[in-house]
N, C-alpha and C positions, 0 to 999 in steps of 0.2 A: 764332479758336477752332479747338482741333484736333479732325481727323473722329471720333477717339474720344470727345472731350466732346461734337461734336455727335451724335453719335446715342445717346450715356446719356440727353441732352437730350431727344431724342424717346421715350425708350423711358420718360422720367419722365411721359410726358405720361396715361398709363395710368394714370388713380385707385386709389389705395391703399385707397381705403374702401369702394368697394362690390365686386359679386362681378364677375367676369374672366371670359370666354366663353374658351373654348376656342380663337379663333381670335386670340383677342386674345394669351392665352398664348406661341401659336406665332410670330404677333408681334414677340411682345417678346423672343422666342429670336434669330428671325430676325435683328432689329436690333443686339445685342448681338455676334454672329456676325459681319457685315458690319462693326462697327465693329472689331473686336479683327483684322479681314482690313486693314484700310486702316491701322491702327495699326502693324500688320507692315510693310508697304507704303511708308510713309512715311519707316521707320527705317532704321537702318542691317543688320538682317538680311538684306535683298534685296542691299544694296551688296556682302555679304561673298559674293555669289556667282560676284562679278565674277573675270576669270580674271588673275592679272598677269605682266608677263614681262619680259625683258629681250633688247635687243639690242647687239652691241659695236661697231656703226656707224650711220650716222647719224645723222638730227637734227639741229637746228637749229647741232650745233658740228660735226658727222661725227665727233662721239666716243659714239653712242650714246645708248637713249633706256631709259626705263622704260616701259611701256605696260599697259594693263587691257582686258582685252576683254569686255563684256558679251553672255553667249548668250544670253539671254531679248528681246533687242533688237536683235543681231547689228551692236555697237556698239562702236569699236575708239578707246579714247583716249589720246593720246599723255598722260603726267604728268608726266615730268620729263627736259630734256634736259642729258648730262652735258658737262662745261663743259673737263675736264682738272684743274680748281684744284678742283672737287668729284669728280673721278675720272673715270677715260675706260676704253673697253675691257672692259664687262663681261661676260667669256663662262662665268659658271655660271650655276645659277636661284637666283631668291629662296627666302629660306624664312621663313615664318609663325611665329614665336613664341608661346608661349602668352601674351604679351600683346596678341595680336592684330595687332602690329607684324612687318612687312618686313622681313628684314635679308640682305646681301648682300653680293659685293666688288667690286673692279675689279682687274683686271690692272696696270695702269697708273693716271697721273693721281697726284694728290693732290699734296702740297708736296712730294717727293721724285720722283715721278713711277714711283714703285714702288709702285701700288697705295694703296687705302682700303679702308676699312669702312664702309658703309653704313647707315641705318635709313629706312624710309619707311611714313609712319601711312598706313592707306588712307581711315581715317576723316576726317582733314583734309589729305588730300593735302600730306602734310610730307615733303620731302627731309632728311635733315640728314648731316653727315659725321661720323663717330664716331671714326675713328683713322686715321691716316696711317703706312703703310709706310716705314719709315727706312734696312731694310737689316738693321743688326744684331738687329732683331725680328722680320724677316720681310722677302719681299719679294716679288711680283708671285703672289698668292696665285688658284691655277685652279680649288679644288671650293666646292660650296656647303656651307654651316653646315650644324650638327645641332646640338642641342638636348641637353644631359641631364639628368636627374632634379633636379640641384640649380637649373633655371632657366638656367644659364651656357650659352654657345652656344659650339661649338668647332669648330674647322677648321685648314686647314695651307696654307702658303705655300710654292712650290716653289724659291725661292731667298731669299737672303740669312741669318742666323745666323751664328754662330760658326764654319762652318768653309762659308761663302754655300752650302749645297745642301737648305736649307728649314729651315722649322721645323712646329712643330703649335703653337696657340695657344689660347686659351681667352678670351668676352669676356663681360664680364657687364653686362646691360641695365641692369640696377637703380641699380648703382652708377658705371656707363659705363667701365669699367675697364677694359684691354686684357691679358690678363699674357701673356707665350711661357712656354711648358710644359714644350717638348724643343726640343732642335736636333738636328738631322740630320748624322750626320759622317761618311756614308758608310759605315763598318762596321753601323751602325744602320738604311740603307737612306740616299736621296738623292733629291730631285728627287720630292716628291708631289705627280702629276699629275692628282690625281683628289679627289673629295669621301668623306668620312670616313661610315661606314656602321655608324645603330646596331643593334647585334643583341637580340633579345630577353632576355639577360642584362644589359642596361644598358648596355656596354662598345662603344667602339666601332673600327671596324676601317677597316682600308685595307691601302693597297698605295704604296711609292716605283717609281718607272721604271727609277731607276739605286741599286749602293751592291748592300750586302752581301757573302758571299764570295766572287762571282765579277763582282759588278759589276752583273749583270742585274736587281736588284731584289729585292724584299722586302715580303712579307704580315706586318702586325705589330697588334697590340691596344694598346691604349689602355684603362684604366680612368679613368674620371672621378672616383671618390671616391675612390681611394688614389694620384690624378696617378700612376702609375706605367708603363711602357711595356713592351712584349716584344715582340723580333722573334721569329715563329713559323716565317718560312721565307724559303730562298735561293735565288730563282730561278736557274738554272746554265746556261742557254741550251737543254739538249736538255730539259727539261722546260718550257722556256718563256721568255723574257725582255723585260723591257719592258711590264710591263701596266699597260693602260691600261683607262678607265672605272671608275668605282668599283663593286666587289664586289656582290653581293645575298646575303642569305639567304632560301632554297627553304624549304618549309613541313618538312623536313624537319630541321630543324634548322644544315643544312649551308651554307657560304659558296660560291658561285660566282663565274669571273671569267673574264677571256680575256688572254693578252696579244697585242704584237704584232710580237715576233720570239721565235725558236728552237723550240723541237721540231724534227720530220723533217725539215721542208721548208726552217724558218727564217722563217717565213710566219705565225707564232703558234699556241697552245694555247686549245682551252677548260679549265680546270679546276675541279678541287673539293676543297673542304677540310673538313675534320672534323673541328671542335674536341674537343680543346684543339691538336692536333698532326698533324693525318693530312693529307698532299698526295696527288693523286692527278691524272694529267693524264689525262682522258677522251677526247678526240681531239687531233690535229694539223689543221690548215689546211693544205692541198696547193695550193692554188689553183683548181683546180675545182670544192671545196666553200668555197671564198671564203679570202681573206687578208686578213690586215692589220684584225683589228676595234681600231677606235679608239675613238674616247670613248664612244658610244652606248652606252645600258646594256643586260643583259639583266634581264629580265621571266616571271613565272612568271605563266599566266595560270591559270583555275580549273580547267581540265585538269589544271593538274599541271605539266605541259611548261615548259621555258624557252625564249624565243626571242630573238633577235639577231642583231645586222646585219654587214656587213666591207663596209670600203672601197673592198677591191678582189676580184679574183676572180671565180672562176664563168667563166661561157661566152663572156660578151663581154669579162669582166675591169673591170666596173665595180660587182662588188660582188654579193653576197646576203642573203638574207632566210632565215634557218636556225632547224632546232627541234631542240633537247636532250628527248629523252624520261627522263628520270630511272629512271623504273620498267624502262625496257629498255634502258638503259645505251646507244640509240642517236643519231646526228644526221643531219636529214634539211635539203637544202635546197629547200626551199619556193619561193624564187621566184629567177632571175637576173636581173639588171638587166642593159639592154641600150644598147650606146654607139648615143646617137642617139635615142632614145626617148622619147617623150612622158609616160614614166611614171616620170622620173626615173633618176637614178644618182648612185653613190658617195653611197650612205649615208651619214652622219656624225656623225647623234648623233639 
């Protein structure tokens, strides 16, 4: 019997025909309360609090494991270890579908050993492989999924396609369907190294590392209802080249990003973009205010402010910890990472 029916159970025990004292009332609250608490308890609402994640090594094959951490219990479990023939190498995050389902990639593994697709139910701890990377549909795919309006999940793969320098792909849960969308042929941008970012328009955006007019990369849009594509801008080197980590949008309406070479130094840019069309590079990285930010994302916290990290640079040259003030157009670094220190270095994501 479950604690929910046992305690209606008890709360029936409270005769219906004569009169009910006050204490008996509160009672029968009480019980009702306690039981609808252990109903919760028991299901899978507590499970979904669980944290999940992924790593691109180890494991029972040293290709990496799936894992869930329980904070209410401070309880770490391993779920699924990747095999190669189910995909190996998975270095983005999961993301949660609105069917309550996991889904992910791998860099590597699967029957071509160019990456998979993944899905995994938390509710019964189900692995399963959904598509295998061929080459001509994509290949060795590095950001995570995003989700759009119409249910379909989409992401991009940084090599293989029509002319091998990525593609952007689209998969739909429902119908398990994989389709490629775009291929990347270099004048389009090349090589996307990062996860695809929706904006509150629907639409969603990134960045390639290589391709465009000077080679350096390219900020482009994506719409999901009209599959239709725009490059918006051509990284040139002194404005910036090579960006990495995928973009954010600030409360402002505006897209943010960094790369990690050109400007002054050649050291990387923070920039900002203005839709539909406005670039604008906000600082240069010198190396004393840090260089080289790689994958790690930047974050707006309720201040306002943006912050983010670089690999290298600063005072010992192993990186910082920096803040974009938006409203005073200033960047401050916050902390230096120090070679030798017990408090970490070289940031990285």
């Amino acid at each position: 019997m479950s604690h929910f029916t046992t305690f209606l159970c008890l709360a029936s025990l409270v005769n219906p025909f004569r009169s009910v004292t006050l204490l008996e009332k509160r009672l029968e609250t009480l019980i009702l309360i306690i039981a609808i608490l252990l109903a919760f308890s028991s299901s899978n609402v507590y499970s979904q609090l669980n944290l999940f994640g992924l790593t691109p090594e180890g494991g029972t094959n040293g290709h990496g494991v799936i894992f869930s951490y329980d904070p209410v219990t401070n309880t770490y479990t391993k779920k699924h270890d990747f095999d190669s023939t189910n995909g190996r190498y998975a270095s983005s995050s999961l993301f949660q579908a609105s069917n309550g389902k996991l889904y992910g990639t791998t860099r590597f593994g699967g029957s071509n050993d160019l990456g998979v697709l993944f899905e995994y139910d938390p509710a019964t701890s189900t692995y399963a492989k959904k598509f295998d990377f061929g080459g001509s549909d994509g290949a060795v795919p590095f950001g995570t999924l995003a989700q759009a309006a119409d249910g379909n999940l989409y992401g991009t793969a940084s090599e293989g396609g029509s002319s091998n320098v990525g593609v952007l792909f689209e998969y739909d849960p429902v119908t398990e369907i994989y389709t490629k969308k775009l291929d990347f042929d270099g004048t389009n941008g090349a090589n996307p190294w990062n996860s695809l970012m929706k904006a509150t328009n629907g639409k969603f955006y990134g960045t390639t590392g290589n391709g465009g007019t000077s080679g350096a990369g390219v900020i482009f849009e994506y719409d999901p209802a009209t599959s239709s594509y725009t490059k918006l801008y051509d990284f040139d080197y002194t404005n910036g080249a090579d960006p990495r980590g995928t973009p954010m949008q600030a409360t402002n309406g505006k897209l943010y990003g960094v790369t990690v070479g050109g400007g002054a130094s050649g050291l990387g840019v923070f920039w900002e973009f203005g839709l539909p069309s406005t670039y604008t590079k906000k600082f240069d990285f010198n190396g004393t205010n840090g260089s080289i930010p790689h994958h790690g994302p930047l974050l707006q916290a309720t201040n306002g402010k943006i912050y983010g990290m670089t690999l290298t640079g600063g005072s010992d040259g192993v990186g910082v910890l920096f803040q974009y003030d938006i409203a005073s157009d200033t960047d401050t670094t916050l902390v230096d990472f120090l070679e030798g220190s017990t408090n970490g270095n070289r940031p990285f994501g």
